[in-house]
C-alpha positions in Angstrom: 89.7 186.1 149.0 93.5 186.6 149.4 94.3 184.7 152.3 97.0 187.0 153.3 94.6 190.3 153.3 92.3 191.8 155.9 89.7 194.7 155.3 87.7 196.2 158.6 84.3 194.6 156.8 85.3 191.0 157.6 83.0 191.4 160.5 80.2 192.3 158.3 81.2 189.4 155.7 80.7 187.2 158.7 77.1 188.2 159.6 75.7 188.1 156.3 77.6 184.8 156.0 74.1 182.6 156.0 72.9 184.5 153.0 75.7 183.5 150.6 74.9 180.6 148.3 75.8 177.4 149.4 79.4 176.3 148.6 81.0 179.6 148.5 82.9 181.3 151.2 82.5 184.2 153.4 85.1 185.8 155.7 87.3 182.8 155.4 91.0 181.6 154.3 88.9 178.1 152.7 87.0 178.2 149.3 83.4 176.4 149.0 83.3 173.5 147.8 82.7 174.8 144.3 85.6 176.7 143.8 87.5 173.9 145.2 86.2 172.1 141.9 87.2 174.7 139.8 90.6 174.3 141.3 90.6 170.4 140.2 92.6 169.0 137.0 90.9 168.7 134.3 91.9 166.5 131.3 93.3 169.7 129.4 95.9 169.7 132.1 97.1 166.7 130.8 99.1 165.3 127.7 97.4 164.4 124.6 95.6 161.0 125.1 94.5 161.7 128.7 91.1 161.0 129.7 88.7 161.8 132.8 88.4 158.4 135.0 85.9 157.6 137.7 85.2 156.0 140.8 83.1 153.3 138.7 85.4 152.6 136.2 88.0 151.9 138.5 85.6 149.4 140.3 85.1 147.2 137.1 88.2 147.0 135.7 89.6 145.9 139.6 92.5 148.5 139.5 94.0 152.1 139.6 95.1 153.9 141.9 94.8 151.7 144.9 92.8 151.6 147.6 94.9 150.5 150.7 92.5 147.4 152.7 94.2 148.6 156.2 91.6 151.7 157.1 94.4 153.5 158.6 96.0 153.8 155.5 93.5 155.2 152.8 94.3 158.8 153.9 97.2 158.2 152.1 95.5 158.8 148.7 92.4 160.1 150.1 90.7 162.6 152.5 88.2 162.1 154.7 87.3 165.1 155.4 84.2 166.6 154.7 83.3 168.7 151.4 86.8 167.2 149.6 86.8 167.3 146.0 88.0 164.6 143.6 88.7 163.8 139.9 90.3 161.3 138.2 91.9 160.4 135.2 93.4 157.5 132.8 96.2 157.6 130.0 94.3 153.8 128.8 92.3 151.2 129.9 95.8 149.7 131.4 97.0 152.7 133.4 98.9 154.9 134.1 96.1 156.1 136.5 96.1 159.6 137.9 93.8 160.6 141.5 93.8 163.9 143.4 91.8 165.3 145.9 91.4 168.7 147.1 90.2 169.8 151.2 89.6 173.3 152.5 90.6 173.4 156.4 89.1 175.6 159.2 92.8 177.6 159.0 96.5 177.4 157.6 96.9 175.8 161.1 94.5 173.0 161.0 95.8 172.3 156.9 99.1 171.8 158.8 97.9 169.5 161.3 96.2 167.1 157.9 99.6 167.4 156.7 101.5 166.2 160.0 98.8 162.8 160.0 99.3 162.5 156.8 103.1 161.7 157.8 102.1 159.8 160.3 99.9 157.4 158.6 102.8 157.1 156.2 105.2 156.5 158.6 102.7 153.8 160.1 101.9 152.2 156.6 105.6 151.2 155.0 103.6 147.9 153.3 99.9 148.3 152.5 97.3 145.6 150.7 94.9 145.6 148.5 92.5 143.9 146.2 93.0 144.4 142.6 91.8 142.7 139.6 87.9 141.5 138.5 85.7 140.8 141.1 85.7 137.3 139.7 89.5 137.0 139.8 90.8 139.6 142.7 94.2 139.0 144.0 95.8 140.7 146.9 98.4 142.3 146.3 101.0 144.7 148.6 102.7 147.6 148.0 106.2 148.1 149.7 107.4 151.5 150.5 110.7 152.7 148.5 112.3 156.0 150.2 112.1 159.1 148.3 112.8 162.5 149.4 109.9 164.9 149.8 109.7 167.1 146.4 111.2 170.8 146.8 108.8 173.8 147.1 105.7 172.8 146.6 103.0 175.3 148.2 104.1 176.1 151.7 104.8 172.7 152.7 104.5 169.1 151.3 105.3 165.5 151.7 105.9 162.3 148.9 105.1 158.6 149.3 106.4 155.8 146.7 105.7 152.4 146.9 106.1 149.7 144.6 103.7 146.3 144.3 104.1 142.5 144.5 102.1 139.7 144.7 102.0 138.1 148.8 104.6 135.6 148.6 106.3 136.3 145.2 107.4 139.2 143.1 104.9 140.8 140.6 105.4 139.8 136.9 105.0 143.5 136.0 106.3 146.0 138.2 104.4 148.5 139.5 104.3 151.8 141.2 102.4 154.3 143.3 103.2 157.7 144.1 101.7 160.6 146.1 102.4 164.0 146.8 100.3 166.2 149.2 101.2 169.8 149.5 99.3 172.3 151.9 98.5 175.9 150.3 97.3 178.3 152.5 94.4 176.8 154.7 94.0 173.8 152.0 95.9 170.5 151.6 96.2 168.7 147.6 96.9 165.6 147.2 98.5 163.8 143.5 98.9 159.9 143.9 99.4 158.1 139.9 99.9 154.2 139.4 101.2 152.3 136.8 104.1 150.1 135.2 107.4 152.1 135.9 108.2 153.4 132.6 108.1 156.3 129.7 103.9 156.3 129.8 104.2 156.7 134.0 105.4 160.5 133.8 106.3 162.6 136.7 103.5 162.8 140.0 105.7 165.9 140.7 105.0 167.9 137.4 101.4 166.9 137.5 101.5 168.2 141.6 102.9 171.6 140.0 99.9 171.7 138.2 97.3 171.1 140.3 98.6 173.5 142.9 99.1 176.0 140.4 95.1 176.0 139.7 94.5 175.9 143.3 96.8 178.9 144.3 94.6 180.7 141.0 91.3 179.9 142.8 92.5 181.1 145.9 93.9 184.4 144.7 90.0 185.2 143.1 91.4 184.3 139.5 89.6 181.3 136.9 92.1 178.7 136.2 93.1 179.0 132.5 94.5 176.5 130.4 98.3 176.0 129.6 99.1 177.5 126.7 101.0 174.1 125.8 98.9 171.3 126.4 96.6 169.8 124.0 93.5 171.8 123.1 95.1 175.4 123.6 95.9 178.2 121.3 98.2 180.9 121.6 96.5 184.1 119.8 
C-alpha cells in the first residue's frame, strides 16, 4: 500500500487484519516480512562474478563483514529489531563482502527514531573490535573511523559510516575497509555495509545502496522488483 494514500476502508482493513496470512500487511505504512524479502538484493543486482553469502560461510572462513565485539556497536551493521530481513553476498572467497538488512517500523516516525540511534551508536563507536580469522587462529583486530560525509538523497533520509582496520598495536599488512549506509524510506530503515581491501574489486556501498532502496521503494509502491536491464543475466527484448 502507497504509504502516502488513504481510502475510508482503512478501518475495515484493520478489523479483518487477523485473517490476512501471516507476513503480509494490513492497514499499515510497513510491509510483512515477506515482502520485505522480496525487497532484498539478490545476486542479479550485482556485477558478473557476485555470489549469495551466508551467515555460515562467514563463520568458517573467520571474516566478512564484521561483527563489532562491543554490543553497543552491532547496530551499526545490523538490526535488532524484530522481523528484519537479511542477505548476503561475496565477489570471492577473499572478499569484497556485501550485508544489508531491511526493518519495517510501527510509522515514518519510529523509522526516524532507528535512524537517529543509529547516529548515535556511530557517534559512540569511532573504534570498534572484532575477531576475525579461523577459529584456530582469530586475531583481534579494530576498525578506526575515517570521516565521510553522509551520501546525497538517498530515500528520505540517510546516514554513512567508514572505518578502516588494523591490527591492536600495529598497522594491518593489507588495508582494509568497512562501509555502511542506512537510509529510511517511508516507515522502513535499509542498511548497505561491504568490506574488503580498498581497491578496484571494493566498488561503491553507495551504488549498491541505490539499489537496494530502489527494490524497496518498488515493494512499497505494490510493484515486483525487476531486474536491471544491465546486470548480468538480463535481456532487453
Amino acid at each position: 500500500m502507497n504509504p502516502h494514500l488513504r481510502t475510508v476502508t482503512v478501518a475495515g482493513l484493520a478489523a479483518l487484519s487477523l485473517g490476512l496470512a501471516p507476513g503480509q500487511p494490513a492497514a499499515s505504512d510497513a510491509l510483512g516480512e515477506s515482502q520485505l524479502r522480496a525487497a532484498l538484493l539478490d545476486p542479479v543486482d550485482f556485477p558478473e562474478g557476485w555470489a549469495s553469502d551466508s551467515e555460515e560461510a562467514a563463520a568458517e572462513r573467520g571474516f566478512g563483514v564484521p561483527r563489532p565485539s562491543e554490543n553497543g556497536c552491532r547496530e551499526l551493521f545490523d538490526s535488532g529489531a524484530d522481523g528484519s530481513q537479511r542477505a548476503g553476498f561475496a565477489k570471492s572467497a577473499t572478499g569484497p563482502f556485501v550485508t544489508t538488512v531491511v526493518t519495517a517500523h510501527d510509522s515514518e516516525g519510529a523509522a526516524g527514531t532507528a535512524l537517529s540511534a543509529f547516529r548515535a551508536t556511530a557517534a559512540e563507536c569511532g573504534t570498534f573490535h572484532a575477531e576475525e580469522g579461523p577459529a584456530e587462529g582469530a586475531v583481534t583486530v579494530a576498525y578506526d573511523e575515517e570521516p565521510r560525509d553522509d551520501p546525497e538523497a538517498l530515500g528520505d533520509e540517510c546516514g554513512a559510516q567508514r572505518y578502516n582496520r588494523r591490527l591492536d598495536g600495529e598497522t594491518a599488512g593489507t588495508p582494509v575497509i568497512v562501509e555502511v549506509v542506512i537510509a529510511r524510506v517511508g516507515a522502513h530503515t535499509i542498511r548497505v555495509a561491504q568490506a574488503g581491501r580498498e581497491g578496484p574489486d571494493t566498488g561503491s556501498v553507495t551504488r549498491i545502496a541505490e539499489r537496494a532502496i530502489d527494490k524497496l521503494t518498488e515493494v512499497i509502491e505494490g510493484n515486483t522488483p525487476q531486474p536491471r536491464t544491465d546486470q548480468p543475466g538480463t535481456t532487453r527484448l
